[in-house]
C-alpha positions as CSV (number, residue, x, y, z in Angstrom):
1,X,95.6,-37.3,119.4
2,X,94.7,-37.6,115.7
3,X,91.2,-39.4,115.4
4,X,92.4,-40.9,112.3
5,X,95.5,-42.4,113.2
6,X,95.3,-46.0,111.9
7,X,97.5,-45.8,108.8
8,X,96.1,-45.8,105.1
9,X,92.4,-45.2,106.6
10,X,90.7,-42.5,105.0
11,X,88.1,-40.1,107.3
12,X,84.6,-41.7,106.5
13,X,85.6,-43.8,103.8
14,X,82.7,-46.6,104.4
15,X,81.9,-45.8,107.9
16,X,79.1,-45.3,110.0
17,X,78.8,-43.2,113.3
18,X,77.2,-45.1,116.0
19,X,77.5,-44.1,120.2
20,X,78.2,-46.4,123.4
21,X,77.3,-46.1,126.8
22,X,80.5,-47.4,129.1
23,X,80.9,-46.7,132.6
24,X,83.4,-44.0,133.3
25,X,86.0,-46.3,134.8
26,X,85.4,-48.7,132.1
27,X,86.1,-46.0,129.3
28,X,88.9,-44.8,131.0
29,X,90.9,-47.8,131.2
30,X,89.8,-48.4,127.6
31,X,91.3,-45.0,126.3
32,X,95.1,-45.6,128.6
33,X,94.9,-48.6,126.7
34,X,94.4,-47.7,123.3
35,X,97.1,-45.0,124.0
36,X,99.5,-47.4,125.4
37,X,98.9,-50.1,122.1
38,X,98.9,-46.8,120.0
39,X,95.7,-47.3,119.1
40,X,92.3,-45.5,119.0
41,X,89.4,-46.6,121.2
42,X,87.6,-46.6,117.8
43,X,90.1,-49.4,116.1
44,X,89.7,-51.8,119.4
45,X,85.9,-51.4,119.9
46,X,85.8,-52.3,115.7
47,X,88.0,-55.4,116.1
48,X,86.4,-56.7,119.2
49,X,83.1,-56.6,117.1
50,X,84.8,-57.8,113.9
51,X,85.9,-60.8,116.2
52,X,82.6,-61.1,117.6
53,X,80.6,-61.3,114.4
54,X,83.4,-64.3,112.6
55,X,82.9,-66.3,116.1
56,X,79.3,-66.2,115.8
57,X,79.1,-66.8,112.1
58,X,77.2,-63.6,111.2
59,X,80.4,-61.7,109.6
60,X,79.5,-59.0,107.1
61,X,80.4,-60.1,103.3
């Protein structure tokens, strides 16, 4: 599976790396999911926080 799979998203353009600790059942289910959406874990974990950050007000500029 391509790491970069979202379309029109270049390798590193903007990004930072950071790492997460999930339990290994947790991360599992996370990665059938991502490949059932066709998704990366990558693209849900950044739109969960995206999401998170409008709710609370604190959205990056």
């Amino acid at each position: 599976m391509s790491k970069n799979k979202d379309a029109g998203e270049k390798p590193g353009k903007g990004k930072k790396n950071t790492s997460l600790r999930l339990d290994g059942k947790t991360l599992k289910a996370l990665k059938i999911r991502a490949i059932e959406e066709g998704t990366s874990v990558q693209k849900i974990v950044e739109n969960l926080v995206e999401a998170y950050l409008e709710q609370s007000g604190k959205k990056r500029s």
